[in-house]
N, C-alpha and C positions, 0 to 999 in steps of 0.2 A: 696151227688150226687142227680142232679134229672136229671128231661124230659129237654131234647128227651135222652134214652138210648138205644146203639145199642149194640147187644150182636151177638157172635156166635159159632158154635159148632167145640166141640175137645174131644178128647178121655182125663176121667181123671178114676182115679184108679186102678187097685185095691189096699189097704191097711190093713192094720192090726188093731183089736180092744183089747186092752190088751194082743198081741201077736196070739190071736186067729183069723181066718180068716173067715170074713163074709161067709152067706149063699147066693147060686144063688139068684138072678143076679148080685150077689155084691161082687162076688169072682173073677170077669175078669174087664178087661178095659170097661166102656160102653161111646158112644157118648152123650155126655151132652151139654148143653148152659149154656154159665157164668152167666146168671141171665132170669129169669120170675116167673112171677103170676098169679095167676086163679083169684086173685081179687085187685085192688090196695087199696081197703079198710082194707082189713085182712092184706096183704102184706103177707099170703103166699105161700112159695115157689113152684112153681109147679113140676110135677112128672119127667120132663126130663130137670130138674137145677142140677150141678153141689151139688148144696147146696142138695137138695131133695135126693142124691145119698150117699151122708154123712147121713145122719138120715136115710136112709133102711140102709145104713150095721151097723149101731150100734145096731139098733133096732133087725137088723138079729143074734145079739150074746144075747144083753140084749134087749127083747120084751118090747116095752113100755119106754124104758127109754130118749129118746126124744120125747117130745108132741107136740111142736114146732118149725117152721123152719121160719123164718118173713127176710125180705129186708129191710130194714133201705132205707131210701132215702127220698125228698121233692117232692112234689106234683107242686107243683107253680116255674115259671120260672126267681123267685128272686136266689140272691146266694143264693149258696147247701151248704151242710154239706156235706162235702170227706172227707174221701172218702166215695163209697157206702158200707154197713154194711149189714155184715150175722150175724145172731142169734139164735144159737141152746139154744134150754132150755131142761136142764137137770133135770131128779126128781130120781136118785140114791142116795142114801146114800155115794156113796163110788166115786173119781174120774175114767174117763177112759183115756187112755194114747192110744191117735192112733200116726198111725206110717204110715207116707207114701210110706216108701220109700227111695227116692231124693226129694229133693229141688224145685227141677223143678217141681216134680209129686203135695208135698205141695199149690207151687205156685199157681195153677191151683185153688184150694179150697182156695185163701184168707190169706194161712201163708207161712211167709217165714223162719220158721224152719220147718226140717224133722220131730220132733215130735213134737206132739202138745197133753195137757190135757184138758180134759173138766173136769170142778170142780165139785165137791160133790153138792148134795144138802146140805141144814142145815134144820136142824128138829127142832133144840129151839135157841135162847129163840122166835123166827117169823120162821115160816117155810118157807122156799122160794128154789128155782128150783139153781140150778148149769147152768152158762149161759158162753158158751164159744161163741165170736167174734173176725170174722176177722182181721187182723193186717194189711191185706192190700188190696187195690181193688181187687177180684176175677177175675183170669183167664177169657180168649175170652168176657171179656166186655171193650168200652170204652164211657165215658161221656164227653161232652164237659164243665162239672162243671158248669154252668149255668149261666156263666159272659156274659150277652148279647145275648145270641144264643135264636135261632129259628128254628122253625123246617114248610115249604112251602108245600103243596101239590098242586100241579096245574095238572088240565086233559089237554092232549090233543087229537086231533083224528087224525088219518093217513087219508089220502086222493090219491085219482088216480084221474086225469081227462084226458076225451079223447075230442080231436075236434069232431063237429058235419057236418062239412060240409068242405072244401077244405080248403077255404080261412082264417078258422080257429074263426071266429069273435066271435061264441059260442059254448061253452063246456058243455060237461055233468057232471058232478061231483059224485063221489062217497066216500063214508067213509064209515068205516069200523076199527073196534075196539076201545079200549080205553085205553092210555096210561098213568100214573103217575108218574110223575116227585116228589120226595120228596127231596126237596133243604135243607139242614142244615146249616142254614147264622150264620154269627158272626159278630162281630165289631172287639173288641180286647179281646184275650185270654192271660191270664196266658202261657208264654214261656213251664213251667212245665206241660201242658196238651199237649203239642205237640212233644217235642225231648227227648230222654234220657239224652242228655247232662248239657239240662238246669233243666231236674229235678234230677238229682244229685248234682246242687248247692244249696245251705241252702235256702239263699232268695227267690232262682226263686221258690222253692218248697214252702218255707211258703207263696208266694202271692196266688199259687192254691191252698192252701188249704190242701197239699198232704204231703205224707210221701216220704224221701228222696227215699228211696232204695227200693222202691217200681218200680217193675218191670213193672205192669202191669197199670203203673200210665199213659203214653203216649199215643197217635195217632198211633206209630209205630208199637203195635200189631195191632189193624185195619188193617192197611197198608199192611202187612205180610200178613195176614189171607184173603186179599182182592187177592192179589197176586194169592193166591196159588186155586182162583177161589171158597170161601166159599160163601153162602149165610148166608145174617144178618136176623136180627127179630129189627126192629126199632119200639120203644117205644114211644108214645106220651102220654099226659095228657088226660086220661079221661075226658071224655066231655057228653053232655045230648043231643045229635044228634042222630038221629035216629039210629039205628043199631052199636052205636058206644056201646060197653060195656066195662066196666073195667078188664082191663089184657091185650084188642087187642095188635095185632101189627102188621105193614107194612113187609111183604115177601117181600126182596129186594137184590140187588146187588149192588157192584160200578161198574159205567163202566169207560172204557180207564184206570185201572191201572196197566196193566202189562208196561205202558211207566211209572209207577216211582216208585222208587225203598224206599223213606222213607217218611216221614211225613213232612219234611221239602220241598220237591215238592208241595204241597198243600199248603203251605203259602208263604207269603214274608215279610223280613222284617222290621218293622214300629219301630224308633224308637230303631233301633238295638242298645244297646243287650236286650235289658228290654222287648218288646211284641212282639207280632210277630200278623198279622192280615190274614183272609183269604177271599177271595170272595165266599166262599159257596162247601162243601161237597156233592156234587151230588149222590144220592141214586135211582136208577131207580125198580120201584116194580109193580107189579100187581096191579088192581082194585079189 
């Protein structure tokens, strides 16, 4: 997976670590986002991921036994590697066996069984860390896989004008504020990054890249989570622009989607059954 990634939040947890139950804050449900980082050079995770939330409550049973938590994903806006990829590193001797749960609750963190092990370390004959990853794209994230897409920001300004005289011939004009429009264009996508339907078929799934029965593989959680009036964190490439540092992200909304109800409202399509094309994902955010 890479840029543009747009994530957002939902409650995931709590869980089990070797049947013992983390310490506060990692013993209740907390609000997380399915994906961020405090650097895109280190890749890792920051403190209110999903991912970040799994490494405090393991850590809240056994101190220290993840040292790190890293995002897998492409920098550059050639095809990605999907799906996007979480990476805990383990340095125990012994495996841990979490437990989420449900399925659903799994889902959220990346696997789609209810239990999930993270592996030993090994100590000889090369010593090396116990690494458990995701099996499938993490919960309240979706990417557009990187086939074509782009990611627009364009300002604009609100304006009022009044007439100055009767006959109206000259105006005063005023402006006032600054608005951001972030467009997310494409050409032609993978069928499988947009309906459930078509990424439960083998092909359409192997053209994007994806895993069949991966839930959280389409458009239509966005869409959902767009609905129910979330706000997203939109992801761009790091760049050497002033004020731009690695990890930002665009505070944004979709607007006008309570008129549609799936993923397949936002395209049409090209070439049916095999792509499907869109005129652009409208993300409206702050400056």
């Amino acid at each position: 997976m890479n840029f543009p990634l747009i994530t957002w939040s939902d409650t995931v947890g709590p869980f089990t670590v070797d049947g013992a139950t983390p310490a506060a804050p990692y013993n209740v449900a907390t609000t997380c986002y399915g994906f961020g980082v405090d650097d895109t050079s280190t890749r890792e995770a920051a403190i209110d991921t999903a991912a970040a939330y799994l490494t405090g409550a393991v850590n809240s049973v056994y101190p220290g036994a993840i040292t790190e938590t890293i995002f897998q994903y492409t920098d550059g806006p050639g095809p990605s590697n999907s799906p996007l990829g979480i990476v805990w590193r383990n340095t125990r001797t012994t495996a841990i066996v979490l437990n989420f749960g449900t399925v659903a609750k799994a889902i959220k963190f990346g696997f789609n069984t209810q239990f999930k092990t993270i592996p030993a370390a090994i100590t000889s004959p090369i010593p090396q860390s116990g690494f458990l990853v995701t099996t499938i794209n993490p919960g309240m994230f979706w990417g557009p896989a990187g086939l074509a897409g782009d990611v627009r920001r364009m300002l604009t300004q609100r304006a009022a004008s009044s007439s100055s005289d009767m006959s109206g011939l000259t105006t005063d004009v005023v402006n006032w504020g600054a608005v951001a429009d972030l467009e997310m264009m494409s050409t032609i996508f993978c069928a499988a990054n947009y309906t459930r339907w078509f990424a439960n078929i083998q092909i359409y799934a192997n053209a994007a890249n994806r895993e069949v029965y991966d839930v959280n593989n389409t458009l239509e959680g966005l869409v959902e989570a767009a609905s129910e009036g979330k706000t997203f964190r939109l992801y761009r490439a790091a760049t050497t622009v002033a004020g731009t540092a690695p990890g930002t992200y665009q505070v944004c909304r979709m607007p006008g989607v309570s008129n549609k109800g799936s993923a397949e409202d936002f395209v049409t399509a090209a070439d049916e059954p095999r792509l499907w094309s869109t005129a652009g994902l409208v993300f409206r955010g702050e400056t």
